[in-house]
C-alpha distance (Angstrom), angle and dihedral (degrees) to the residues before:
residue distance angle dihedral
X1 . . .
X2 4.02 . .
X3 3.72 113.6 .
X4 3.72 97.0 -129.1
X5 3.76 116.9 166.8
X6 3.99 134.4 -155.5
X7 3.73 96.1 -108.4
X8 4.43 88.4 48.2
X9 3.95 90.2 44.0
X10 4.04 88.2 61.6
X11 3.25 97.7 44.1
X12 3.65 87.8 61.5
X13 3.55 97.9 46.2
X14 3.40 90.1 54.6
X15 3.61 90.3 52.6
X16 3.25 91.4 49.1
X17 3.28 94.6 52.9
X18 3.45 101.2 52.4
X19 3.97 93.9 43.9
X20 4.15 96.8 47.4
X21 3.69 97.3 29.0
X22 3.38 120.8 -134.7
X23 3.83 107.8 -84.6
X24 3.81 85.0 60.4
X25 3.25 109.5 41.4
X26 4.18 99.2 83.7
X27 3.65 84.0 60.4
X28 3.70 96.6 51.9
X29 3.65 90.1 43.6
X30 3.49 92.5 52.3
X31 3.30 88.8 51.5
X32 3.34 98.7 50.1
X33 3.94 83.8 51.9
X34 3.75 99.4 58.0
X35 4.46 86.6 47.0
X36 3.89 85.6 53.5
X37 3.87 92.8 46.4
X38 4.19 89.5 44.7
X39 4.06 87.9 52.0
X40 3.65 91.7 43.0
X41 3.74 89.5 55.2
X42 3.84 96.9 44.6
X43 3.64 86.7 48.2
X44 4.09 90.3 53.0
X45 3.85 90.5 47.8
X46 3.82 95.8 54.5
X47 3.77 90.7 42.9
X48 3.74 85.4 56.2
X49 3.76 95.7 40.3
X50 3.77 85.9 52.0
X51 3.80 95.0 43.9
X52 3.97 89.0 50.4
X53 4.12 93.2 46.5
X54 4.21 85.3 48.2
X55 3.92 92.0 53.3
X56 3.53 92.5 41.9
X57 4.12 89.0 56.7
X58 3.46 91.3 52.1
X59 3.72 95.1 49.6
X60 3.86 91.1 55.4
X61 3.94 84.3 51.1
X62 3.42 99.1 58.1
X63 3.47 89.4 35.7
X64 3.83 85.1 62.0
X65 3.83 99.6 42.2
X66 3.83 93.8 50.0
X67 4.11 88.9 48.1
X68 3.93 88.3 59.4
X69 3.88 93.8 33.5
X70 3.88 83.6 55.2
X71 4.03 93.0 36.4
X72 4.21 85.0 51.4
X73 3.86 84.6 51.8
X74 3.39 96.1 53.8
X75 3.38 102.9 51.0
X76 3.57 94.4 50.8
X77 3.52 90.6 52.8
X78 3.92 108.5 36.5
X79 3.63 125.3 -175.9
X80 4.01 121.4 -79.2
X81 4.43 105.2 -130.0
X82 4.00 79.0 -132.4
X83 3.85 97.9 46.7
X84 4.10 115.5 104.7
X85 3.86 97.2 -152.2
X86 4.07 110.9 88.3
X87 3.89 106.5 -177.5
X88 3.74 92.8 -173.1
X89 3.93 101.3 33.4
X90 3.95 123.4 58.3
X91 3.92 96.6 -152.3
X92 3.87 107.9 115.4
X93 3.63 116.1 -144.8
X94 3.61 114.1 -140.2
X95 4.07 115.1 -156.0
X96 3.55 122.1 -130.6
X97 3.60 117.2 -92.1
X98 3.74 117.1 -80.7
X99 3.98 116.8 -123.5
X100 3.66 114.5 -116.9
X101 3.87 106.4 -127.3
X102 4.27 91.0 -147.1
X103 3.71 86.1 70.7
X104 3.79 111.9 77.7
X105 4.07 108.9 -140.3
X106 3.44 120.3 -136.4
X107 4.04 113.7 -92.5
X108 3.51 105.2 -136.0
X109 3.49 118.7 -113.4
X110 4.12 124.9 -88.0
C-alpha cells in the first residue's frame, strides 16, 4: 500500500524516538497498532459488504435473464387445452377414470 523503504522507516523511528522518548514510545506504538488493526477491520467489513451487494446484483440478473429465457420458451411452446401440466397454474387435472377391459360393458339394448 505505501511504498515505504528501509532507509525512510529509520528515519522515522528515529524521529520518533526523539519526539516520544523512549519510555513512551511502546505505548504509542501499541497504540498505533490497535488503530491499524481497527482500520484493517473496517476496511474488511466494507470489502465484504461490497462483495455481498455485487453477488446479490448478479443474482437479480440472472434471475431476470432466466425469467425471459423461460417467458421466450413459453410462448413458443404454449399450452395444449388437453395437456395435464400447467406451468403457471397449480390446479392438477385429474383424468377420467380409465375402463378396465376385463369387465364386459353393457351393450346397449336393440
Amino acid at each position: 500500500m505505501f511504498d515505504i523503504g528501509s532507509s525512510e522507516l529509520l528515519v522515522v523511528a528515529v524521529v520518533a524516538l526523539l519526539v516520544i522518548g523512549p519510555e513512551d514510545l511502546p505505548r504509542v506504538l501499541n497504540q498505533v497498532g490497535k488503530w491499524i488493526g481497527k482500520a484493517r477491520s473496517m476496511t474488511r467489513h466494507f470489502k465484504s459488504g461490497l462483495e455481498t451487494m455485487a453477488r446479490e446484483a448478479e443474482l437479480d440478473d440472472m434471475e431476470r435473464q432466466w425469467a425471459d429465457h423461460n417467458a421466450t420458451i413459453m410462448a413458443d411452446h404454449p399450452v395444449a387445452d388437453g395437456d395435464t401440466m400447467r406451468p403457471l397454474d397449480n390446479t392438477i387435472r385429474v383424468s377420467p377414470p380409465l375402463e378396465d377391459p376385463a369387465v364386459p360393458t353393457a351393450s346397449p339394448p336393440t
